[in-house]
C-alpha positions as a printed Julia matrix, in Angstrom:
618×3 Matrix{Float64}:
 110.25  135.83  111.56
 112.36  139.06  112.29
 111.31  141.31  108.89
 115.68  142.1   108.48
 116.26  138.03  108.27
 113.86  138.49  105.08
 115.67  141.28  103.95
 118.98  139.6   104.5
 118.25  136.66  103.19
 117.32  138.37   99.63
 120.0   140.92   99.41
 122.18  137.92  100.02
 120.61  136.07   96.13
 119.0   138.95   94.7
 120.7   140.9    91.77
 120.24  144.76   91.69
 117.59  144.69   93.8
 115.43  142.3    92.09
 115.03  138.36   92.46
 114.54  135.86   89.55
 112.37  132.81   90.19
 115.45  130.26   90.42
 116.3   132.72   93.62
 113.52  133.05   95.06
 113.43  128.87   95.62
 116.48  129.18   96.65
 115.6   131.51   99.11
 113.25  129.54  100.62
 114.99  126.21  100.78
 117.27  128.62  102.8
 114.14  129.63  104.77
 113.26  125.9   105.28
 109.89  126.67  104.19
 108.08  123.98  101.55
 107.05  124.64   98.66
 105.74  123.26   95.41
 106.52  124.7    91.66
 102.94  124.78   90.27
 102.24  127.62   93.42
 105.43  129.25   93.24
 105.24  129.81   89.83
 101.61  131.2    89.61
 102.5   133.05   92.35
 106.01  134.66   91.06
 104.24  135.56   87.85
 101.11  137.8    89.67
 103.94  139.2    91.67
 106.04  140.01   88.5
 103.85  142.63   87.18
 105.91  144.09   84.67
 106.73  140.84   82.81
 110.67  141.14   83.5
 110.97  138.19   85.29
 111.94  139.55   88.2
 110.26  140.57   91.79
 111.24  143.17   94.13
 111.63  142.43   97.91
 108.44  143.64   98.89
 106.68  141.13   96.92
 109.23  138.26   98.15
 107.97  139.24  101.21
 104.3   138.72  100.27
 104.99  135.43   98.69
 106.54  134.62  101.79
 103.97  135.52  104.08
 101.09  133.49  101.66
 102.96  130.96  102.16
 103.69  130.85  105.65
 101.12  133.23  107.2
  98.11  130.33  106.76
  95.24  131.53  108.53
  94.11  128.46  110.44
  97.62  128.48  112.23
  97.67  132.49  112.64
  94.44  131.11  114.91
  95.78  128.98  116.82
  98.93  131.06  117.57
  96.81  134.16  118.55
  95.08  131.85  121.1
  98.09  131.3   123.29
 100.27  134.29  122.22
 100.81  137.4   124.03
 100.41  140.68  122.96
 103.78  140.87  121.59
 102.91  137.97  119.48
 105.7   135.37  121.18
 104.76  132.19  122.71
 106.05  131.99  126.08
 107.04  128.99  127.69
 104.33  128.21  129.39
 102.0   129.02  126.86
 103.58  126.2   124.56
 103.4   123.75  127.47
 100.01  124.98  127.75
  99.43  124.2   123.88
 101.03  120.84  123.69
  99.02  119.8   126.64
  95.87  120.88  125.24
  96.24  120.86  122.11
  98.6   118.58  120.87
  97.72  115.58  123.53
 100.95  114.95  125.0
 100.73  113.83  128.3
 103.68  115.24  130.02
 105.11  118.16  128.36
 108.34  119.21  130.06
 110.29  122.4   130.13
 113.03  120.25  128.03
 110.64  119.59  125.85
 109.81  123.21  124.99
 113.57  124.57  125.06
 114.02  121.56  122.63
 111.07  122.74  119.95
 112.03  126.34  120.26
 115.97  125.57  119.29
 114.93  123.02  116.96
 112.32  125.53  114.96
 112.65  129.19  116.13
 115.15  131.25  114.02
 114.53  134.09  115.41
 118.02  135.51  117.78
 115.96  137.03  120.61
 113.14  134.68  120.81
 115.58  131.48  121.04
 117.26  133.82  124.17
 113.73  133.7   126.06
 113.14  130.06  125.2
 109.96  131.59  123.33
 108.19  131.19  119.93
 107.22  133.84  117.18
 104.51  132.66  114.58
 107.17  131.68  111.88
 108.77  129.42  114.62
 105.36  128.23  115.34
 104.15  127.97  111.33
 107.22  125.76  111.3
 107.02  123.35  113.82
 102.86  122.79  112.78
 104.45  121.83  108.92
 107.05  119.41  110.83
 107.14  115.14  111.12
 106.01  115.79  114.57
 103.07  116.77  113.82
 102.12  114.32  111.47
  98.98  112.14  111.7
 100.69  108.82  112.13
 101.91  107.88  115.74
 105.86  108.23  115.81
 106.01  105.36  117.99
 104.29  102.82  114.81
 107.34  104.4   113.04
 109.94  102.07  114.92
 109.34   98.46  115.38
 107.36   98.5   118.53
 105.54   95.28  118.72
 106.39   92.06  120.43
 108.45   90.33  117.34
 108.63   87.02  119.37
 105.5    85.48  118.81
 104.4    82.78  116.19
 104.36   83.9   112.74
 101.04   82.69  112.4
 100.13   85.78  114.98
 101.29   88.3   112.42
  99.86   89.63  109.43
 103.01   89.48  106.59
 103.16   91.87  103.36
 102.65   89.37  100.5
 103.23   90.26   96.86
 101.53   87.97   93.68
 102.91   87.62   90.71
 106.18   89.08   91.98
 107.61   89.52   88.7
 105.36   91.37   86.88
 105.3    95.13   85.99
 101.57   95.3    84.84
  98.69   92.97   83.37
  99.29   88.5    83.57
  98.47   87.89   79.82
 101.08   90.16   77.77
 102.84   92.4    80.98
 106.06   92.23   81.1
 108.18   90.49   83.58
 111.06   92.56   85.41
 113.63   92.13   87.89
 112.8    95.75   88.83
 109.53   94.41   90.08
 111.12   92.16   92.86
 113.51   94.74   93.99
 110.78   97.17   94.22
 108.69   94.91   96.09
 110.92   94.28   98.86
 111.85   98.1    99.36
 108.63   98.34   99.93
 108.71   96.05  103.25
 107.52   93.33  101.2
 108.29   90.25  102.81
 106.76   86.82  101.03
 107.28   87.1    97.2
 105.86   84.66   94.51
 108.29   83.2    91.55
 106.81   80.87   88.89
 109.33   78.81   87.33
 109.36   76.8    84.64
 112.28   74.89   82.44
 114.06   77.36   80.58
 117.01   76.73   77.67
 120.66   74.98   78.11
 119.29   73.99   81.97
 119.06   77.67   82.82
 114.89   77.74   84.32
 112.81   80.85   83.53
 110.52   83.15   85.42
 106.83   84.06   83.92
 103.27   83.82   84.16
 103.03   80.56   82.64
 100.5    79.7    79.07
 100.89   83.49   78.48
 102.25   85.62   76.47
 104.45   87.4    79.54
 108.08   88.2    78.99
 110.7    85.68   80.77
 113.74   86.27   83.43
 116.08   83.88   84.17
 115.27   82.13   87.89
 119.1    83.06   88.59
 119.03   86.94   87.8
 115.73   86.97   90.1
 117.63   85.35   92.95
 120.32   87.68   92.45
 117.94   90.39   93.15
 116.5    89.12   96.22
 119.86   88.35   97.91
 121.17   91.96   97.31
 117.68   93.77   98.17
 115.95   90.98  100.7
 116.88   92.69  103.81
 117.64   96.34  102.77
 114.4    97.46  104.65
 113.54   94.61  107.1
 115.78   92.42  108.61
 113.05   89.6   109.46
 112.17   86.54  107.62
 111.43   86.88  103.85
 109.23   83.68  102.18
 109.76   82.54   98.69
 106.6    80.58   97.21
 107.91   78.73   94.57
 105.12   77.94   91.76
 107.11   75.09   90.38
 106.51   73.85   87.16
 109.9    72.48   86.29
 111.29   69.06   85.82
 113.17   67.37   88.37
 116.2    68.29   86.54
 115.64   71.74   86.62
 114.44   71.59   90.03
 117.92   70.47   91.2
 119.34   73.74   89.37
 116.72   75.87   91.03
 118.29   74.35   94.88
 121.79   75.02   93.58
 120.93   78.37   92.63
 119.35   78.99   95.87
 122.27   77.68   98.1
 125.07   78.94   96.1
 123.75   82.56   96.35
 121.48   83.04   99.1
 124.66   80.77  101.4
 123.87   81.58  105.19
 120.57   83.53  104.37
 119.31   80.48  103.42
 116.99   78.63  106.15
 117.99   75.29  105.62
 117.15   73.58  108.62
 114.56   73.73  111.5
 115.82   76.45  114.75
 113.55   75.39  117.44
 112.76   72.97  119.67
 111.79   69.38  118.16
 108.38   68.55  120.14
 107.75   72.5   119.76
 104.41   72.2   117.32
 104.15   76.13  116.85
 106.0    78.21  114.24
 109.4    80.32  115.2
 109.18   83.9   115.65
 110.03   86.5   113.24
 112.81   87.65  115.83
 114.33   83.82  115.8
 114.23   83.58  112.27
 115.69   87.47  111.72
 118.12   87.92  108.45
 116.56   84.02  107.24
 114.6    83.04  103.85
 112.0    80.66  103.57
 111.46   78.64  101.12
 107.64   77.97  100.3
 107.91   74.71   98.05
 105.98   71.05   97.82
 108.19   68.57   99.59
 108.6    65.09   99.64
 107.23   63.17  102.89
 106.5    59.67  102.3
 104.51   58.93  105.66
 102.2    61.84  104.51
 101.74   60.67  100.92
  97.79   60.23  101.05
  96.31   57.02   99.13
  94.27   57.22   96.04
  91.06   57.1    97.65
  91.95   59.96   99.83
  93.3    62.25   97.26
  90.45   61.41   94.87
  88.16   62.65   98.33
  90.03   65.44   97.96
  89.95   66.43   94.53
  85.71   65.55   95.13
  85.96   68.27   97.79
  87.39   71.03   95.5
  85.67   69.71   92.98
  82.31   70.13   94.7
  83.22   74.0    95.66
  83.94   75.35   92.93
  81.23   73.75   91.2
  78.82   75.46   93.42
  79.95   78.61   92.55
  80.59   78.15   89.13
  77.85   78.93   86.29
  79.93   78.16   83.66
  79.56   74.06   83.37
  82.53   74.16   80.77
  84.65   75.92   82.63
  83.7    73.45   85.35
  84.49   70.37   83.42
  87.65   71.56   82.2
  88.38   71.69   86.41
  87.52   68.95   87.07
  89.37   66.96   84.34
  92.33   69.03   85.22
  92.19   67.8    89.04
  91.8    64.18   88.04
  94.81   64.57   85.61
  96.53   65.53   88.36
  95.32   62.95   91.04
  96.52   60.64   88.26
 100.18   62.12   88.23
 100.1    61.98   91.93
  98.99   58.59   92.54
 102.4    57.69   90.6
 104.26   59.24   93.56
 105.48   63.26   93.62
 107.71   64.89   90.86
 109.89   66.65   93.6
 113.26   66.78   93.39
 114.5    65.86   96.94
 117.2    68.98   96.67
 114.08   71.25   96.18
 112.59   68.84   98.78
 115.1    69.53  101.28
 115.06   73.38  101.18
 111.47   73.59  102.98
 111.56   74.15  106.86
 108.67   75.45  107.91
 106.63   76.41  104.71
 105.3    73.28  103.05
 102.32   73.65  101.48
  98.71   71.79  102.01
  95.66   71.43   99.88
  93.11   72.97  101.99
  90.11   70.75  102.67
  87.89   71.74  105.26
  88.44   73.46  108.86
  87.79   70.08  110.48
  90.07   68.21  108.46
  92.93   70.62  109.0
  92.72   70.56  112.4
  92.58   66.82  112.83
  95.24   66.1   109.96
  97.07   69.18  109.56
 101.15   70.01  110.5
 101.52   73.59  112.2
 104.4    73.96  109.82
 101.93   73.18  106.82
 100.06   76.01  105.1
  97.11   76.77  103.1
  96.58   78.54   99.98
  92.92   79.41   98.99
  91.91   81.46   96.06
  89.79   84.87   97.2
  86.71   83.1    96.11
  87.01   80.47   98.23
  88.35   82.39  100.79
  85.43   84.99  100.83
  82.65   82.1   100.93
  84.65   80.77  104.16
  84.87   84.26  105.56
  81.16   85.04  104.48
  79.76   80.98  105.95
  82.6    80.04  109.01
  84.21   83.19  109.53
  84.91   82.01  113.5
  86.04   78.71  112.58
  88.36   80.76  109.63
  89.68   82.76  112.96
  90.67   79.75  115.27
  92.07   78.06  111.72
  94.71   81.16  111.29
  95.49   81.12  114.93
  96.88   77.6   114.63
  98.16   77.53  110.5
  99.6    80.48  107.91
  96.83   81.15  105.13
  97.76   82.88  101.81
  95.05   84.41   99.82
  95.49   84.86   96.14
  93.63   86.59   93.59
  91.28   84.51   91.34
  92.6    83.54   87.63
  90.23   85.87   86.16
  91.97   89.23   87.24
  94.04   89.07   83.92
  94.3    92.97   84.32
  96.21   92.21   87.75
  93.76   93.75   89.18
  93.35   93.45   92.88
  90.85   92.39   95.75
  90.13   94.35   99.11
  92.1    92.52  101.5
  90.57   93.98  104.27
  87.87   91.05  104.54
  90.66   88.39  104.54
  92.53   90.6   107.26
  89.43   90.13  109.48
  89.87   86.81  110.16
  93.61   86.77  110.3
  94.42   85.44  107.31
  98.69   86.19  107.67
  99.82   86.23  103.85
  97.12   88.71  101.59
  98.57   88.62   98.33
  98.56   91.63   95.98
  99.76   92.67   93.11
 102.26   95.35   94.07
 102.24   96.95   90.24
  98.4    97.67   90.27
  97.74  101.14   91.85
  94.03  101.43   93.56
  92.42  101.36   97.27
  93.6    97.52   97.69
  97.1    98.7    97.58
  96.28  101.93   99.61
  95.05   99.72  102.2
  98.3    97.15  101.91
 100.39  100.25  101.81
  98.91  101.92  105.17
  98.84   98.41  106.88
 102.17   97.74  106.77
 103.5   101.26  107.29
 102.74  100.33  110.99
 105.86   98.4   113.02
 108.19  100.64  111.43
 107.22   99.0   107.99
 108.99   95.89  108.87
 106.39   93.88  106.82
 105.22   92.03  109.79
 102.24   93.31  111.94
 100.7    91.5   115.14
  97.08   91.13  114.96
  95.22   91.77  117.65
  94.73   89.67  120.89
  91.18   88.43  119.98
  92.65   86.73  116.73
  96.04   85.18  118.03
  94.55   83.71  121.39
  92.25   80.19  121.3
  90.56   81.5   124.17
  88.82   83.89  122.22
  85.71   83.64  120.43
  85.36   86.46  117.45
  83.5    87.03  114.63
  83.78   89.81  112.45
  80.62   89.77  110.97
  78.83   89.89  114.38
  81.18   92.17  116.28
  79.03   93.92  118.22
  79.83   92.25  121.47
  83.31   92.65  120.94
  84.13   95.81  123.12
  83.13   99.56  123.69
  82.68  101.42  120.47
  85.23  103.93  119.53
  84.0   107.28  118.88
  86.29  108.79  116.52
  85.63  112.64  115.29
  87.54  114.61  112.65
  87.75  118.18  111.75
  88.69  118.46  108.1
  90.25  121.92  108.5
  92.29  123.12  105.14
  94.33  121.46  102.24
  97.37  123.11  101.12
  99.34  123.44   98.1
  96.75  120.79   96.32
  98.06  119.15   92.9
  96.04  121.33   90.7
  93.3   119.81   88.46
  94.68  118.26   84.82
  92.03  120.16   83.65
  93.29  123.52   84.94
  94.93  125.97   82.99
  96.5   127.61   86.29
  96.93  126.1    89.95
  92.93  125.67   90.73
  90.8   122.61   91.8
  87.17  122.3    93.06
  88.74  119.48   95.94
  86.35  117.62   97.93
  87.78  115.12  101.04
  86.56  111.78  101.62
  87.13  109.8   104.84
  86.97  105.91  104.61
  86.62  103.84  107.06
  87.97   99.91  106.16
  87.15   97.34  108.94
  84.6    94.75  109.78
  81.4    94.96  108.03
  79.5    97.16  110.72
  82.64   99.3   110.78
  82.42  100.1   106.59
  81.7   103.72  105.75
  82.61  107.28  104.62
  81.91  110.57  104.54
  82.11  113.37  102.71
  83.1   117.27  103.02
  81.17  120.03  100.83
  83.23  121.18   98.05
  85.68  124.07   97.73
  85.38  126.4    94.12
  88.48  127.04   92.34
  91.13  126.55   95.23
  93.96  124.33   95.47
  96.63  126.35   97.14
  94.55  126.32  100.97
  91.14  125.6   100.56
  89.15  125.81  104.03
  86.39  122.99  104.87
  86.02  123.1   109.01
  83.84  120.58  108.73
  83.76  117.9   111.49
  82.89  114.33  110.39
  82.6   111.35  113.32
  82.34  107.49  113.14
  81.76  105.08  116.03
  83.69  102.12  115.59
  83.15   98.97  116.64
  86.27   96.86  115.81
  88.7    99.84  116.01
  91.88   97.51  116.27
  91.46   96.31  112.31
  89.7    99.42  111.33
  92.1   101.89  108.61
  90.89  105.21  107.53
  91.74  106.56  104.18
  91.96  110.21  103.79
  91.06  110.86   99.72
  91.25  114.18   98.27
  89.57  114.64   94.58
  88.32  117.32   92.27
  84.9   118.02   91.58
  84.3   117.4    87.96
  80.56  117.61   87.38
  80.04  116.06   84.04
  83.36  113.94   83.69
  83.57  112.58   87.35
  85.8   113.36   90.01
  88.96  113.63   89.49
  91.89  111.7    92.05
  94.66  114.58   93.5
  95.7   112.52   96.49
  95.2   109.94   99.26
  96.63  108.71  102.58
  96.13  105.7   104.11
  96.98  104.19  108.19
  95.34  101.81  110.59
  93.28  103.5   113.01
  95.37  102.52  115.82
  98.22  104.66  114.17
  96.35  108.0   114.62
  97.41  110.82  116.98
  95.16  113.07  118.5
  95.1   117.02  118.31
  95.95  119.26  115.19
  97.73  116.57  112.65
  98.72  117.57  109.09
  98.46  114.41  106.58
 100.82  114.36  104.11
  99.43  113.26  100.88
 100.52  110.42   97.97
  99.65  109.65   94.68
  98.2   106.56   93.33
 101.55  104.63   93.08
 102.13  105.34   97.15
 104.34  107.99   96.26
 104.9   111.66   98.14
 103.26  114.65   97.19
 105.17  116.89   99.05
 104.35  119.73   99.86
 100.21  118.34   99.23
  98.74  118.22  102.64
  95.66  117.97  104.49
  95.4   120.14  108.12
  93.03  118.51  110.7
  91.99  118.19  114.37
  91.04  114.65  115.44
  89.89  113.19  119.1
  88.93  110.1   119.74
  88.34  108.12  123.09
C-alpha cells in the first residue's frame, strides 16, 4: 500500500503524533485489514516501549506490515510480480489460472479483483495489483476453502425426499444433559437457524388442559407445547424455506391430543401441511421444492385397514424382542423390555389411543415399527417411516448394509441415539450417512466431532438443511456397499499442503499470545476411507506459525467422504489442548491456495483464526 495512505490514515486518529490502542483498531478497520485483540494487544505493548500507552507512526507502520506483510503471500506475490513489485494484468490472469484453478479467467475478471481490493490510486489506473491489494484479496471469501457454488442452493430440489439427507435435531428442547438439563425455547429457535429442518417435541399432559414439553420420567424442566409452537412458526423458515418435520413423541391423552391439533392449526394456519399435494396413484414422496414453506407433522395415525391383529403384533414385539436381546447382557434390563413391549401389545390390541384430530394432521410422515428389510418392502407404505435406535441401526449397517441402501432409497429412516446417552452425548453419524439413512438425529446442544460433522454436512446446498445423496444411493439400479467399496469408482487422490496458521487463539495456559499448535486432517467416509494425519508441531507460535508440510489421502468413496481440519496445542503432560476446527464434505473443496477459516467447539467463528493451504486433487 502507498507508505502516505499509512501516514494519512494515522495523522487522520492520532493525537500529537502518537496513537493509543483504541486508534490504532480503528485504524485498521479503516484499513480493512483483520485483526484479533489478543495479537494486537501483545503487539501494541512491545511497540509501546516507554509504557505511555501510546505508539508513534513508525511503529503503526510495523504493526501494520506484521500483520499484512505474511511471508508465505510475500512468496507468492514475488513469483508473478515485476520488478516494480505490481501485478500486471496478465500476471494475475496468469495466477488465477495457475494458481487459483479457475478455468477461464477473463480480463473482467481481473479489472473486477483489482477495483474490488486494490486501494492504491495509481495501481487501480493500470488495472494492476501491489502486495497490499494482493495480501487482501488472499484474506477474502473468495478464497476460502469451501466451493462458492455449495454456498447457494445448487442441487436438484425436485427429487423424493427420501433422496436427500435432512438436518435432524433430538431432543429438540433441551439445552444440555436428558436427566436434569433444562428445557428451553431458545433451543428450538436455535436449532432451526441453524438449517435444522426435522425437530423432535415430547409431549405429555400438562395442567388446566395446557400439554407440556420434556424429557419424560426425568427430572428435565417443562415448556408449554404452545410457547414451543410459537417458536417454530416465527423461526421455521427464517433460514430455509423447504419442508420442516415435527416428530411428535406423544404421550398425552386423547384429550390433550385434540389441544395439541388445535394448537397446531390455529398457529401454524397455511404452513400447516394438512393434506396430500401430489398425484393419488403417485407411491413416491413429494419433493422438497413441492412441499417449499410446508410443515410436517411426524405423528401415529389412525388407519383401520392397517391395524395389524394380535398375532401379528405379538410377531412383532417377538422380533424386537429377539434383537435387542441379542445384544443385551443385562437379562434385567432385558426383561423389563420385554414386559414393557407386551404391556404395550396389550394396549394396542384394545385399538389405538389416537385422537383422530392428531390423526388427521399426518400426510406423509406416519410412522412404522421397523421389522425386517423384507417385511418392509412387502408390507410397507412409501409415505411410512422407520425409526431405529443407533444400535440397531449400526448392527443393520455392520450385517445388511446393501439391503439398508435399497431400504432408504424406497422409505425415510431416522436414527436416534440410544437411551443410555443421558449426557446427550452424541454418535458419529457418518456410518448411518453411508447407507442413506435421510433423518440422523443429534443433539444440537452437545459440542464434539458428531456435530462438526452435522455442521459441515449441511453447510453444503447453501445450508438449506436438505442435501442429495449421491447417485449410487438414490437409484435401484445400483448396487453399493459401503463396507466393500472398492469397486465403486477411481480413487481420489487428494493432497494438502498445510502451509501457516494465523492469528491462532492462544493457549489457556499462556500467559501471552503463544501456542505449541499442531494440525490434524480427518478424513470421515466409508470404512476404507477413515483416517488422519498429522503435521509436526510448531514451539511457542500462535500469531503465523509455518508447517509446509504436504499430507495426501486416496479416497475411495470421495462423494460421502468430509475432511475436518483440527488445530490443537501441544500439551505434553496434560494433553492437547482444542484452539479450533473446520469441517466440509469433500466435494465442497476448491483447489489452489485456500485459507480455512476456523470455529470453536459450539460451530462458532474465530475470526480472524485461520489456516493457509494449497490443495489439488484429481
Amino acid at each position: 500500500m502507498d507508505d502516505k495512505f499509512l501516514t494519512n490514515v494515522f495523522q487522520s486518529l492520532a493525537e500529537k503524533g502518537e496513537m493509543s490502542y483504541s486508534q490504532m483498531m480503528e485504524a485498521f478497520q479503516l484499513l480493512a485489514i483483520t485483526v484479533d485483540s489478543v495479537h494486537a494487544t501483545a503487539l501494541f505493548k512491545e511497540g509501546d516501549e516507554d509504557g505511555t500507552g501510546h505508539i508513534t507512526i513508525d511503529t503503526f507502520k510495523s504493526i501494520y506490515k506484521t500483520f499484512v506483510y505474511r511471508k508465505e503471500y510475500v512468496d507468492i506475490f514475488m513469483k508473478y510480480s515485476t520488478p516494480a513489485r505490481l501485478l500486471p494484468p496478465d500476471a494475475i490472469l496468469k495466477f488465477l489460472k495457475m494458481e487459483m484453478h479457475e478455468s477461464r479467467p477473463s480480463n473482467q475478471r481481473v479489472s473486477e479483483l483489482v477495483q474490488k481490493y486494490e486501494r492504491d490510486q495509481e495501481a487501480r489506473t493500470k488495472t494492476c495489483m501491489t502486495f497490499d491489494g494482493f495480501a487482501r484479496f488472499m484474506n477474502s471469501n473468495e478464497t476460502h476453502i469451501f466451493r462458492q457454488e455449495c454456498t447457494q442452493i445448487y442441487q436438484d430440489m425436485n427429487q423424493p425426499l427420501t433422496n436427500y439427507f435432512i438436518s435432524t435435531s433430538h431432543n429438540s428442547y433441551l439445552l444440555s444433559d436428558q436427566l436434569v438439563g433444562q428445557s428451553h425455547l431458545w433451543a428450538y429457535s436455535s436449532a432451526l437457524m441453524r438449517g435444522c429442518r426435522s425437530l423432535e417435541i415430547d409431549c405429555w399432559d400438562g395442567p388446566d388442559d395446557e400439554p407440556i414439553v420434556y424429557h419424560g420420567f426425568t427430572l428435565t424442566s417443562k415448556i408449554l407445547f404452545r410457547s414451543v409452537v410459537y417458536v417454530i412458526d416465527k423461526y421455521a423458515f427464517m433460514t430455509s424455506q423447504y419442508p420442516l418435520v415435527l416428530s411428535l413423541e406423544d404421550h398425552c391423552s386423547c384429550s390433550q391430543q385434540k389441544v395439541l391439533a388445535n394448537l397446531l392449526i390455529t398457529i401454524l394456519g397455511d404452513k400447516l401441511l394438512r393434506s396430500t399435494i401430489t398425484d393419488p396413484s403417485s407411491q413416491v414422496l413429494p419433493s422438497p421444492e413441492a412441499l417449499k414453506g410446508k410443515i410436517l407433522i411426524k405423528h401415529k395415525k389412525i388407519d383401520p385397514e392397517q391395524i395389524p391383529s394380535p398375532s401379528e403384533q405379538e410377531a412383532e414385539g417377538r422380533n424386537e424382542e429377539e434383537s435387542d436381546n441379542k445384544n443385551s447382557k443385562d437379562k434385567k434390563k432385558t426383561f423389563t423390555y420385554m414386559l414393557r413391549k407386551y404391556l404395550s401389545t396389550k394396549q394396542q390390541v384394545k385399538g389405538p389411543q389416537i385422537a383422530p384430530e392428531m390423526s388427521d394432521l399426518v400426510i406423509y410422515t406416519k410412522p412404522k415399527t421397523f421389522v425386517s428389510f423384507q417385511h418392509a418392502c412387502n408390507k410397507q407404505k412409501f409415505y411410512e417411516n422407520n425409526s431405529l435406535s443407533e444400535k440397531e441401526a449400526r448392527q443393520l449397517v455392520w450385517h445388511s448394509a446393501p439391503k439398508f441402501v435399497l431400504h432408504n432409497m424406497k422409505f425415510i429412516t431416522r436414527i436416534y441415539p440410544k437411551g443410555s446417552r443421558t449426557g446427550s452425548s452424541n454418535f458419529q453419524p457418518q456410518e448411518f450417512w453411508n447407507v442413506g439413512c435421510q433423518m440422523v438425529a443429534m443433539n444440537f446442544q452437545t459440542p464434539g466431532i458428531p456435530m462438526d460433522l452435522q455442521d459441515g454436512r449441511f453447510r453444503d446446498n447453501g445450508g438449506c438443511g436438505y442435501v442429495l445423496k449421491p447417485d449410487f444411493l438414490c437409484g435401484s439400479h445400483y448396487t453399493f456397499d459401503p463396507n466393500n467399496p472398492h469397486s465403486h469408482s477411481q480413487p481420489f487422490s487428494l493432497s494438502i499442503k498445510v502451509i501457516s496458521g494465523f492469528l491462532l487463539p492462544p493457549s489457556k495456559l499462556s500467559k501471552s499470545n503463544t501456542a505449541n499448535p499442531i494440525v490434524t486432517l480427518e478424513i470421515y467416509g466409508v470404512p476404507a476411507d477413515q483416517c488422519s494425519r498429522k503435521t509436526q508441531i510448531i514451539k511457542n507460535n500462535a500469531f503465523n506459525p509455518k508447517w509446509n508440510e504436504s499430507l495426501a489421502f486416496l479416497i475411495q468413496v470421495p462423494e460421502l467422504a468430509m475432511i475436518r481440519f483440527c488445530v490443537e496445542d501441544h500439551l505434553p503432560v496434560v494433553g492437547n489442548e482444542f484452539l479450533g476446527q473446520y469441517t466440509l464434505p469433500l466435494s465442497c473443496i476448491s483447489k489452489g491456495y485456500r485459507h480455512i477459516p476456523l470455529l470453536n467447539r459450539h460451530g462458532q467463528s474465530l475470526l480472524p483464526a485461520s489456516l493457509f493451504v494449497h490443495i489439488w486433487h484429481q
